[in-house]
C-alpha positions in Angstrom: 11.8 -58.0 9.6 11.9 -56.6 13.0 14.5 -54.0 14.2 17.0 -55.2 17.2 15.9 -52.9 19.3 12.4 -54.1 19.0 13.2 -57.6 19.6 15.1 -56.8 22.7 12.1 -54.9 23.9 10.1 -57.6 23.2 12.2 -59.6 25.8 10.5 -56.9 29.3 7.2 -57.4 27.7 4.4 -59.2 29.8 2.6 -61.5 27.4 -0.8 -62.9 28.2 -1.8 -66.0 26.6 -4.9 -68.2 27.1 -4.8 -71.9 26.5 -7.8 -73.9 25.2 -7.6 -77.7 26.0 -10.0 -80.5 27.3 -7.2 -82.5 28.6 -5.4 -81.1 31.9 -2.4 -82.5 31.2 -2.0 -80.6 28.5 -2.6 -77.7 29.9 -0.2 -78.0 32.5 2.7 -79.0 30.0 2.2 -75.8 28.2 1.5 -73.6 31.2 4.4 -74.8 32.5 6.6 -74.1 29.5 5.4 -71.2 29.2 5.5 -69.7 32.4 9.2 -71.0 33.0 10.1 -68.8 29.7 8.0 -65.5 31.4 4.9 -65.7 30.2 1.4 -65.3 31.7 -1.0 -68.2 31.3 -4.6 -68.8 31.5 -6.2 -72.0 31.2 -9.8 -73.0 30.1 -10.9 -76.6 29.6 -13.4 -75.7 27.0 -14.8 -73.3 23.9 -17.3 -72.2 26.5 -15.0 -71.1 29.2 -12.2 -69.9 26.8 -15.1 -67.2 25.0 -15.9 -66.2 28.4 -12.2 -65.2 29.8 -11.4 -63.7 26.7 -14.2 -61.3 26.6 -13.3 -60.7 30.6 -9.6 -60.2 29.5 -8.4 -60.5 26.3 -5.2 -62.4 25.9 -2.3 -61.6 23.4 -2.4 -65.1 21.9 -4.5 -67.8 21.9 -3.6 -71.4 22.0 -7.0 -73.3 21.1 -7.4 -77.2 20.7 -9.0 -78.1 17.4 -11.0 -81.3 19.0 -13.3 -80.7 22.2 -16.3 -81.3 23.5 -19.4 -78.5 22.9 -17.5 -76.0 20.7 -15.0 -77.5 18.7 -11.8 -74.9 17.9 -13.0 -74.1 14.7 -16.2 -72.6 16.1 -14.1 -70.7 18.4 -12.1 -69.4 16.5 -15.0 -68.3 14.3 -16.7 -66.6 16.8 -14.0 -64.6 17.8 -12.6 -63.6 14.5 -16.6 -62.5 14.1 -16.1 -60.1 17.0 -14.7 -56.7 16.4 -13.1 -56.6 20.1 -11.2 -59.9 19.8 -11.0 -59.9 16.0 -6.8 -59.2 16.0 -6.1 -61.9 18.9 -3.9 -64.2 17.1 -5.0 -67.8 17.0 -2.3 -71.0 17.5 -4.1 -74.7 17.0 -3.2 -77.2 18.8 -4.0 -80.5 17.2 -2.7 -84.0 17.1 -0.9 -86.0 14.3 -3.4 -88.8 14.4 -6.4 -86.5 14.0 -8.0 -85.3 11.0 -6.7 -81.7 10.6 -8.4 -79.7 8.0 -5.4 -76.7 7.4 -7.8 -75.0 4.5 -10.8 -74.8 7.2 -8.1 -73.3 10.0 -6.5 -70.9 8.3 -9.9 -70.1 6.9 -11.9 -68.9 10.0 -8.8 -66.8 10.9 -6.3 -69.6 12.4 -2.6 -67.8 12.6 -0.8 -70.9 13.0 -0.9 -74.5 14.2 1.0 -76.4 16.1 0.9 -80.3 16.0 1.1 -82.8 19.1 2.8 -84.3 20.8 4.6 -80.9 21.1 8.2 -80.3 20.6 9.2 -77.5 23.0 11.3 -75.3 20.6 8.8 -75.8 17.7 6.2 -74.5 20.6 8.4 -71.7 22.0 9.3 -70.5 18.2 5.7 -70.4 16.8 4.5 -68.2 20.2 7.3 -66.5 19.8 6.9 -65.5 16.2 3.0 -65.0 16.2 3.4 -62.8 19.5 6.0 -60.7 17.6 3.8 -60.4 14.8 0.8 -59.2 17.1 3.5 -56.7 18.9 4.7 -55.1 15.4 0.9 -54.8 14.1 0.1 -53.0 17.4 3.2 -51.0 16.8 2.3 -50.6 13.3 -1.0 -49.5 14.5 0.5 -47.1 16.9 2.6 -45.3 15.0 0.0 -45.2 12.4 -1.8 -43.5 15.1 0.8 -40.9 15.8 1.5 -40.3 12.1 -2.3 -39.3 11.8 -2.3 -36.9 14.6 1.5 -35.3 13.6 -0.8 -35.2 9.9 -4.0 -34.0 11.5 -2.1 -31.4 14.1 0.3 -30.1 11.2 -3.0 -29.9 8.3 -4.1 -27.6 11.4 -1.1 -25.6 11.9 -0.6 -25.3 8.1 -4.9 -24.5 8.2 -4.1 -21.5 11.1 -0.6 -20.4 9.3 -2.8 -19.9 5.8 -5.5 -18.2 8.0 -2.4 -16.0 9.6 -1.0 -15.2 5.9 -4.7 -14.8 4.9 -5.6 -12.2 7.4 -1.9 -10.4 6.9 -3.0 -10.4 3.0 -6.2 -8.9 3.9 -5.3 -6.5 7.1 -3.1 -3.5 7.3 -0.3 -3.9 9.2 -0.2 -1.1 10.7 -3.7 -0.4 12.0 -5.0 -4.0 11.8 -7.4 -3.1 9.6 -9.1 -4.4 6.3 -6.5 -3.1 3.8 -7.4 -2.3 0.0 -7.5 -6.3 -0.9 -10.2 -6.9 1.7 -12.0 -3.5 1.3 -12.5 -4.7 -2.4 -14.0 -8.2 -1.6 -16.7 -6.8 1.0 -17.4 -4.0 -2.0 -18.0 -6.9 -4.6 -20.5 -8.5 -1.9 -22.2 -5.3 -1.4 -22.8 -4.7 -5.1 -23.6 -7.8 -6.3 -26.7 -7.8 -3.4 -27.4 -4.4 -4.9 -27.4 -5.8 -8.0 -30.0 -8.0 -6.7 -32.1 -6.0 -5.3 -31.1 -6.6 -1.6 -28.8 -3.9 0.0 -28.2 -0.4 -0.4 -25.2 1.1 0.4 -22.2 4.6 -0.1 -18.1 5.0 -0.1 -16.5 7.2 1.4 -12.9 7.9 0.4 -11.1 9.9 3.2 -7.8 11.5 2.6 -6.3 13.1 5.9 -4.9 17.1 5.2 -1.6 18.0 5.8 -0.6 14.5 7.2 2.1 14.8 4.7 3.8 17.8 7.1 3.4 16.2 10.1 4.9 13.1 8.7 8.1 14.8 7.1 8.6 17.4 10.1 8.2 15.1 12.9 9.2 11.4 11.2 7.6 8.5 10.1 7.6 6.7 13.4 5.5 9.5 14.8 3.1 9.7 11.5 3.0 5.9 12.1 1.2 6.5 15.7 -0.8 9.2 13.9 -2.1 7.2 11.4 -3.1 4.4 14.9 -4.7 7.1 16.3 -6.9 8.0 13.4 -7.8 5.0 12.7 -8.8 4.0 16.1 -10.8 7.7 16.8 -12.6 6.6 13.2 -13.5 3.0 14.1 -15.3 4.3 17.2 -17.7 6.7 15.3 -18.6 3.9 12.9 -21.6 1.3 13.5 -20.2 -2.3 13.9 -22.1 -3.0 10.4 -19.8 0.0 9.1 -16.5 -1.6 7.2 -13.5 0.7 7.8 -10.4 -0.3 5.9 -6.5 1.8 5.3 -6.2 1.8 1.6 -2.3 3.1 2.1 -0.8 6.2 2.9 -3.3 8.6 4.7 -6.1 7.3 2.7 -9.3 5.8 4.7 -11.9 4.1 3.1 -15.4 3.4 4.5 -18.1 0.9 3.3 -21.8 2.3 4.5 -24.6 -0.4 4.4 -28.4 0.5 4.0 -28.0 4.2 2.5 -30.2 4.7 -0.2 -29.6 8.2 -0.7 -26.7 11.4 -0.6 -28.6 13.2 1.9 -27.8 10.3 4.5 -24.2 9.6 3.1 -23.8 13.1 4.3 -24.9 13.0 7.7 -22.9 10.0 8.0 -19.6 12.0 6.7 -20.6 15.0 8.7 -20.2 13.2 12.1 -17.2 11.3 10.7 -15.3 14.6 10.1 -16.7 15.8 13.2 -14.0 13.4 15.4 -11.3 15.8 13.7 -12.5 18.5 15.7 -10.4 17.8 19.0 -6.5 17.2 18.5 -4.8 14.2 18.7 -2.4 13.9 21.7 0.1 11.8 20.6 4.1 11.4 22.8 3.1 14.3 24.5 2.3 16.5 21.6 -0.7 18.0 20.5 -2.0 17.4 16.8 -4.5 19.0 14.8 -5.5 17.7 11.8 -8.4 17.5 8.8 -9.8 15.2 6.4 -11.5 15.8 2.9 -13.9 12.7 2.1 -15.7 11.7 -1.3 -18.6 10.0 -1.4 -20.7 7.3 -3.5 -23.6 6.5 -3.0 -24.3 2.6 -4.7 -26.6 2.2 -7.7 -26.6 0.0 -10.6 -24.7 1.5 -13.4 -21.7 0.3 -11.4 -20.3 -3.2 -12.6 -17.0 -3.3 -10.8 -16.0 -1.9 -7.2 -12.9 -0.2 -8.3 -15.0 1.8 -10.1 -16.7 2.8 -7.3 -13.1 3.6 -5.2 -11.8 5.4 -8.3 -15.0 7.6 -8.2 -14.8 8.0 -4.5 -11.4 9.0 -4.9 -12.0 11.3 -7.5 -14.7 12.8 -5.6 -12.3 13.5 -2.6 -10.0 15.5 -4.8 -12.8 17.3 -5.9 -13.8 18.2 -2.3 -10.0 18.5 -1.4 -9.6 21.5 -4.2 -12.5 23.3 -2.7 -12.1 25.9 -0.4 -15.7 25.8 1.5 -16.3 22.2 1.7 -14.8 19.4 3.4 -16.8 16.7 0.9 -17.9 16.2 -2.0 -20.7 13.9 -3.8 -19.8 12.6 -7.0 -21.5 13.0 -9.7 -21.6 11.8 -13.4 -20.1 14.7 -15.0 -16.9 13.7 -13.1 -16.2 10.9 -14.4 -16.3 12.4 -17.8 -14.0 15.1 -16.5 -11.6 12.2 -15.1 -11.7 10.6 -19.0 -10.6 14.1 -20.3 -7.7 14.5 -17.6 -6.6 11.0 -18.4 -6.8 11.3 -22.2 -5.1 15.6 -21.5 -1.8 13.3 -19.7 -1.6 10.6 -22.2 -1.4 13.7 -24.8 0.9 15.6 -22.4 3.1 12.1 -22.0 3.5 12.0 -26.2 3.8 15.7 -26.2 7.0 16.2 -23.8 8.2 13.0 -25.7 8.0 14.1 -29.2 9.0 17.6 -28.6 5.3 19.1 -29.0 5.9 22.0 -26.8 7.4 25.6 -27.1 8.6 28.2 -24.6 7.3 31.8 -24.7 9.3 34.3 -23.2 7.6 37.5 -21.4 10.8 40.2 -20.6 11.5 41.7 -17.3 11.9 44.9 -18.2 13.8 48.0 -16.1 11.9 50.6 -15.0 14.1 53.6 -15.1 15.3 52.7 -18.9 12.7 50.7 -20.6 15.2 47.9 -21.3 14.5 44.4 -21.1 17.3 43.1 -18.8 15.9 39.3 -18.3 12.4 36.4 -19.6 11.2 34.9 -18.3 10.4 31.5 -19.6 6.5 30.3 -19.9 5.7 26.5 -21.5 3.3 26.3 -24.2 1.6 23.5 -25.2 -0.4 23.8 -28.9 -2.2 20.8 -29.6 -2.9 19.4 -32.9 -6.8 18.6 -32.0 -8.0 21.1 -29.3 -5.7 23.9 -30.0 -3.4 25.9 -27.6 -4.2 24.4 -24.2 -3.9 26.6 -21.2 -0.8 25.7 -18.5 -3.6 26.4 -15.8 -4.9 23.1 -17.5 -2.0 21.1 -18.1 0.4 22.1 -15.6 -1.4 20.2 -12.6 -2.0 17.2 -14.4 2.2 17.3 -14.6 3.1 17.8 -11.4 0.4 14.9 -10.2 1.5 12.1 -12.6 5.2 13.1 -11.9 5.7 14.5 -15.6 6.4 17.6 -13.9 10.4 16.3 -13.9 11.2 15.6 -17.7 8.8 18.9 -18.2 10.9 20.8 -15.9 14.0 19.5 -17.0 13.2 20.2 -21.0 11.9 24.0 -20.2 15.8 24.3 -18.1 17.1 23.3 -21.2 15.5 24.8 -23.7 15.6 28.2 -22.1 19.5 27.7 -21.4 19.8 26.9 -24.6 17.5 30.4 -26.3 19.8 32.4 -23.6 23.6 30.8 -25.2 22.1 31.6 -28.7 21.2 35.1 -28.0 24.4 35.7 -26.2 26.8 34.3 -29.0 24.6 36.6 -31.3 25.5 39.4 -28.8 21.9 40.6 -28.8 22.0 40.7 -25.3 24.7 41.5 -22.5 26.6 39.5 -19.7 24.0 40.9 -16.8 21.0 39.4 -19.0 19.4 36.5 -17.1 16.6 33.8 -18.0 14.3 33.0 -15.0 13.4 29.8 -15.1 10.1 28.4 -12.3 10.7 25.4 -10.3 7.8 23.4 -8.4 7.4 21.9 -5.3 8.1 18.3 -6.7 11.0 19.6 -8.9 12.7 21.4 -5.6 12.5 18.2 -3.9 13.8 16.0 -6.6 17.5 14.9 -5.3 18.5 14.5 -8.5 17.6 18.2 -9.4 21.0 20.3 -8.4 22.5 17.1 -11.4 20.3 17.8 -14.0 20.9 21.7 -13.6 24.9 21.0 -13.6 24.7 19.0 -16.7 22.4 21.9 -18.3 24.8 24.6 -17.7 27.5 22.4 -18.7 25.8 21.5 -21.9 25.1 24.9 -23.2 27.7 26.6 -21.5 25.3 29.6 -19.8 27.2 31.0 -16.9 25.6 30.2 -13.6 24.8 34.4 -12.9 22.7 34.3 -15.7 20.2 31.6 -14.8 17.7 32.6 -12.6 15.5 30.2 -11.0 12.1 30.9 -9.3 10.7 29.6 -6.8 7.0 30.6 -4.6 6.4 30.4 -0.7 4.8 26.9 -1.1 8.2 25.7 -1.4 9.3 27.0 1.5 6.2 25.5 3.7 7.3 22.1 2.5 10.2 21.8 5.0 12.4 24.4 6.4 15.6 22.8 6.5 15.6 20.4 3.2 14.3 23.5 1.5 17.4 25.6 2.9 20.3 22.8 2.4 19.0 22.7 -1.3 18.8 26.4 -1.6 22.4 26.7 -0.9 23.7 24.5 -2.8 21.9 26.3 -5.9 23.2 29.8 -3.8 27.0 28.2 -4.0 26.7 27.8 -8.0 26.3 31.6 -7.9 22.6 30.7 -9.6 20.3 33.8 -9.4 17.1 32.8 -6.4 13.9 34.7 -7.1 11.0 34.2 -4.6 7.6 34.3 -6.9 4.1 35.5 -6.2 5.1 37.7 -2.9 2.6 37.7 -0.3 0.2 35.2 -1.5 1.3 32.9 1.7 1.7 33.7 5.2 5.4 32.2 5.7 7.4 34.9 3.8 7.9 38.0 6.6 9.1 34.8 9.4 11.3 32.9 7.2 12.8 35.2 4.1 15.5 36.7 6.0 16.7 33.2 6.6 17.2 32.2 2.9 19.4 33.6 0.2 17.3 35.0 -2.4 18.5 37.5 -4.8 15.2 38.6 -6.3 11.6 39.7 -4.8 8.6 39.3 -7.6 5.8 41.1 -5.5 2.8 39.3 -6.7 0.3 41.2 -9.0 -2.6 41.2 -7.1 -0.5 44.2 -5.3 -0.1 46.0 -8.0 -2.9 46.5 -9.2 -4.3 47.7 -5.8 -2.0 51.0 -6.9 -4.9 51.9 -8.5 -7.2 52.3 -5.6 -6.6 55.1 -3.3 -7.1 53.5 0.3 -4.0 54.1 2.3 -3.7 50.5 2.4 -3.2 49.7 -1.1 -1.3 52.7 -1.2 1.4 52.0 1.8 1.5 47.7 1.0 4.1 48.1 -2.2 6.2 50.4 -0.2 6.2 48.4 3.0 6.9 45.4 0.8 9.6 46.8 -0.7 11.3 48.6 2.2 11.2 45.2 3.8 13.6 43.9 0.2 15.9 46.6 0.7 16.6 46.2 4.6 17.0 42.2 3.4 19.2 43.7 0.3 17.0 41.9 -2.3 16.1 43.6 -5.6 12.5 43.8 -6.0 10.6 42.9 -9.7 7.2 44.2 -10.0 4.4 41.6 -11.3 1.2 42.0 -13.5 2.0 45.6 -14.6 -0.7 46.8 -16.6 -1.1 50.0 -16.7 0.0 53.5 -16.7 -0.8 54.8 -13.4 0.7 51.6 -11.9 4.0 51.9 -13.5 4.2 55.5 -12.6 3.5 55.1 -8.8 6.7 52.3 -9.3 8.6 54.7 -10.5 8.1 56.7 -8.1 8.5 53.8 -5.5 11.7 53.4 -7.0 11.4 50.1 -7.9 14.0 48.4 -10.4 12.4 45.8 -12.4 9.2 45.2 -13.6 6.5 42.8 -16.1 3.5 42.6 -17.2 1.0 42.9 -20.2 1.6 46.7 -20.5 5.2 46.3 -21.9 4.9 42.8 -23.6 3.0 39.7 -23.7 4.9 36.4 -23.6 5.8 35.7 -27.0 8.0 33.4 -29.0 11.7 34.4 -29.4 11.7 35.5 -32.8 8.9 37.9 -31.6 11.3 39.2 -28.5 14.6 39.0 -30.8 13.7 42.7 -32.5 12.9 44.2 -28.7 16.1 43.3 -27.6 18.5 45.7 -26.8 15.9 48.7 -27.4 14.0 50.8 -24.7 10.4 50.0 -24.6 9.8 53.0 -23.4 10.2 54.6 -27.3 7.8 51.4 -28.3 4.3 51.7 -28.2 3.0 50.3 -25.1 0.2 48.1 -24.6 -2.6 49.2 -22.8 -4.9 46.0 -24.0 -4.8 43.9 -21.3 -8.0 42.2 -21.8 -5.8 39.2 -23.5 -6.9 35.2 -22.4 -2.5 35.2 -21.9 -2.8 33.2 -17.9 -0.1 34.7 -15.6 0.1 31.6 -14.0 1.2 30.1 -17.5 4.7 29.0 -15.7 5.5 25.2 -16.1 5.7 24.5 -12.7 
């Protein structure tokens, strides 16, 4: 049923309606009926003339006379009904109560309605009135049919271009705009699979900026964020539009090379790549220099999956990133087998923390005017059950990248806290012995580290003078003032600071006076220059240590190993000293009997040929 408001509009409507009669008189009763009630007539005396108006004009109803001469209504009505253009004009017949009216046959070529003669006005008036509003709801219908279909077709393509918006965000970096990780590995898949088929050749290149991390953490990520625009925009320029460049996350740049088919061109290609590093990036007024190691792969088919190809890539960057003289690096077979080993070496490491399968050897600190040992130092150990005792120059990095470099760390604090309380209640060593303990760079910057150290003294109830906790200058170049704040809050503990491996970085003269350390180990690649005779070697050890005394800092001597060495330290006045010529690191019921005696009246060991790895500290 119509609405009202409908039917009042229907009211300001101008409807057109053609009438079909052979006798005038007819004609002008209805036109005048139906003009006085605001309608629009036309008038045709035959089937002939009404066909021809209404294809001029076509009406909104038609009121057609069943019985004329020539075309009869019927055939009228047929014929238009047979038209697509006049096929929806509503029909009315007019026919008279003495004729022979066939209703089946009307209604049948398309009649509407019928209307009998002689006419009775409100019968006449009702039946336009309800055929027009008919015609006028089916056009509405129709319209807003109409408008439903666009609203569907104009919101299918909104909802097309918002999935083709979340499409590209799922596939582009936000960042840099460019292919991220997700895409990088579709257009990899295509590339192998027309290898695979004989049809395209092509290399990865995994690029990994250097020392992004520093300029990242000293200057803040809104400024590493405009780096990271730059870079990418300085490497989409040196790259052929057939090239596919693509931020992987991080610092980490990946490259997809069409039609290589061998290293040699890979090369070139990464060559000219690393080659935009060359000039600085000038960046809010500041001048930035940075590098970038790359791996490459070159495509062939022993590959069945791209990440395969990425991890290889990726392995193949840490591989050039490790090495001193090259800024790439081509991977080869052999590394993949070396990856296999370094997974399977942290999956034993991960069950080896867990189920206690390492030991602590401690190597003593001895005093160079007595012979005493007045402090160990505490070195993990790792024996495995398969491969035997495994070197910490193997182990150790494989910790501190997988992050198993915390509940290491954290189980060597406690387990050399723990050897310290036990010699101490057995009195087999004095108040001023102390346990020096390493600490890595992830360890130092672990915010929970200053708890876990609380809760280890607490637990085994080692005064905070006697722990000793090393640390080497790569800490320091990590961040001035994070390393500081944390420094002194290990300083206000009244925890011992040593600073390991003296001299082996270039930050120690600018920045030691600025930290409280208690302890200087000078690294051992100085001592055992006091062998040589060049004034050099000679003066370095004594410039070193005048440098500690001006600073107040005690000064341990590292990598002792002979003789002559610990004579000229003698004579250098030096306080504290270790190495392989006093003692080997060695389990604690080896140390127990050394305790408390000068090993000055032991034996001392002049075979320092041993495979024992300085470096053999857990971070």
């Amino acid at each position: 049923m119509p609405d009202r408001h409908f039917i009042q509009s229907f009211d300001h409507v101008s409807i057109d309606i053609l009438i079909v009669d052979d006798k005038p008189n007819n004609l002008r009763l209805l036109s005048t009926l139906l003009e006085r009630e605001g309608y629009s007539v036309r008038k045709a005396l035959d089937g002939e003339m009404a066909i021809t108006a209404i294809n001029t004009l076509s009406p909104d109803l038609v009121l057609l006379d069943i019985m004329m001469p020539g075309l009869d209504g019927y055939e009228v009505c047929k014929r238009l009904k047979d038209n697509p253009h006049t096929t929806e004009i509503p029909i009315i017949f007019l026919t008279a109560l003495n004729e022979a009216f066939d209703k089946v046959k009307a209604f049948d070529v398309g009649g509407s309605d019928y209307i009998t003669k002689p006419f009775q006005i409100e019968e006449v008036l009702i039946r336009i009135r309800n055929q027009v509003m008919l015609k006028l709801s089916e056009e509405r219908m129709r319209h807003l049919n109409a408008e439903l279909e666009e609203r569907v077709i104009e919101r299918t393509q909104q909802l097309q271009s918002a999935n083709q918006q979340l499409l590209d965000m799922a596939l582009h970096d936000m960042l840099t705009g460019l292919p991220n990780r997700a895409l990088f590995m579709q257009e990899l898949q295509g590339a192998l699979d027309a290898h695979h088929q004989g049809n395209e050749t092509f290399a990865v290149l995994f690029l990994d900026c250097d020392r992004f991390k520093i300029v990242n953490d000293s200057l803040g990520h809104c400024f590493g964020d405009a780096v990271l625009i730059h870079i990418s925009q300085r490497l989409r320029s040196n790259l052929e539009p057939t090239d596919l460049l693509a931020r992987l996350g991080g610092d980490e740049f990946a490259v997809l090379l069409p039609n290589i088919l061998h290293s040699d061109q890979a090369i070139a290609r990464t060559e000219a790549l690393l080659q935009t590093f060359s000039h600085p990036f000038q960046i809010e007024g500041r001048e930035i220099f940075l590098d970038a190691s790359v791996g490459i792969v070159v495509g062939n088919k022993t590959y069945s999956k791209p990440e395969y190809i990425l991890r290889d890539a990726d392995n193949a960057m840490y591989r050039a990133k490790a090495s001193k003289n090259h800024r790439y690096h081509v991977f080869d077979a052999s590394m993949h087998q070396e990856a296999l080993q370094r997974l399977q070496l942290e999956v034993d490491l991960r069950r080896a923390i867990e189920q206690g399968g390492l030991t602590l050897y401690y190597q003593p600190i001895v005093c160079l005017k007595t012979g005493r040992i007045v402090a160990v130092e505490a070195l993990v150990r790792w024996f495995h059950e398969a491969h035997g005792m495994i070197s910490p120059v193997d182990f150790i990095p494989v910790a501190e990248e997988t992050g198993l470099i915390h509940p290491l760390g954290n189980w060597v604090l406690l387990e050399g806290c723990r050897q310290l309380r036990q010699w101490q209640v057995n009195q087999q060593v004095d108040e001023s012995f102390s346990m020096s303990i390493n600490l890595s760079v992830q360890q130092f910057h672990d915010p929970h580290l200053i708890d876990h150290i609380d809760q280890i003294l607490q637990a085994t109830q080692v005064r905070p003078q006697n722990l000793d906790l090393e640390i080497t200058e790569s800490v320091i170049m990590e961040g001035l003032m994070p390393t500081m704040n944390m420094l002194h809050q290990i300083k206000a503990r009244q925890i011992l600071l040593s600073l390991d491996d003296f001299g082996t970085g270039f930050s120690s003269l600018s920045y030691l006076h600025a930290f409280p350390f208690d302890l200087l180990k000078i690294d051992k690649s100085f001592i055992q220059r006091l062998d040589h005779t060049s004034s050099e070697s000679v003066n370095l050890v004594p410039a070193i240590m005048a440098i500690a005394q001006t600073l107040k800092i005690q000064v341990i001597a590292e990598g002792i190993e002979s003789l002559p060495q610990l004579r000229d330290l003698q004579r250098l006045n030096c306080a504290r000293g270790q190495g392989f010529l006093f003692a080997k690191p060695m389990p604690p019921e080896s140390l127990q009997p050394l305790l408390g005696v000068s090993l000055f009246n032991q034996p001392l060991s002049l075979d320092y040929s041993s495979t024992e790895v300085r470096s053999s500290r857990p971070t």
